[in-house]
N, C-alpha and C positions, 0 to 999 in steps of 0.2 A: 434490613428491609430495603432502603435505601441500592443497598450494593448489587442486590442482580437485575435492580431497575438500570443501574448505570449501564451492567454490562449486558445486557441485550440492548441498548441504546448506541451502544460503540460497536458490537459486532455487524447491529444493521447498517454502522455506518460506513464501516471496513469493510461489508457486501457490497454497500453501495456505491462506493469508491472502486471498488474491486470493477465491479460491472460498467462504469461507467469510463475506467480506461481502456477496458477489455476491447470495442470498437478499436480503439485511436492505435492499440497497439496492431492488431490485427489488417488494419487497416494499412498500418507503416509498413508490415510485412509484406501485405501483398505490392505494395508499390514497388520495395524493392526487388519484387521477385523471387523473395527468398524459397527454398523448400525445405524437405526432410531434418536434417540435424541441426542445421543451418538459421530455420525458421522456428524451430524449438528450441533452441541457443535464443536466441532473440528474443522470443516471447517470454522465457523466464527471467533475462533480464528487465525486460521493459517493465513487468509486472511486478518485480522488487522495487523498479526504480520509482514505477508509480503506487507502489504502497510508502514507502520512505515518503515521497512528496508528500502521502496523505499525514500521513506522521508529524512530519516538518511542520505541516498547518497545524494540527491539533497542538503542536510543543508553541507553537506564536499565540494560538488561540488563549492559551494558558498562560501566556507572559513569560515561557520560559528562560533560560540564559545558562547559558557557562555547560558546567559538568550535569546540572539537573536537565537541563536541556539534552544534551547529548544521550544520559542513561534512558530516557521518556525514549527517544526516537529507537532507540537500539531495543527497550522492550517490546514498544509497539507493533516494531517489525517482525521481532519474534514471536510475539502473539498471534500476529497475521500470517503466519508461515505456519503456525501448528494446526491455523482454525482448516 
């Protein structure tokens, strides 16, 4: 019961992460000018970069370290990439 409490609680918060770099990226873009292939290259990196960041918090939040640290961030992103 517990378990899809957690995870509607992590996907709003993976939205809200999501949404909340979606500006800053957007915003990098247009400063640089970028367009077409260029500006979608860019945005799909920025948008891993700042889910990973969200990840990264979540694995500190949790005290992580070492290898259990590394496999959290590496699922988390993949979770965030299928959602």
């Amino acid at each position: 019961m517990l378990k899809p409490v957690l995870l509607a609680l992590f996907s709003s918060l993976i939205a809200f992460s999501a949404a909340a770099e979606g500006p800053s990226c957007s915003a990098t873009a247009a400063e640089k000018k970028l367009a077409g292939a260029a500006k979608n290259s860019f945005m799909k990196k920025c948008e891993k970069d700042a889910q990973a960041a969200a990840c990264e918090a979540q694995a500190g939040e949790k005290k992580l370290a070492g290898a259990a640290k590394n496999s959290f961030v590496k699922k988390c992103v993949k979770d965030a990439a299928g959602a």
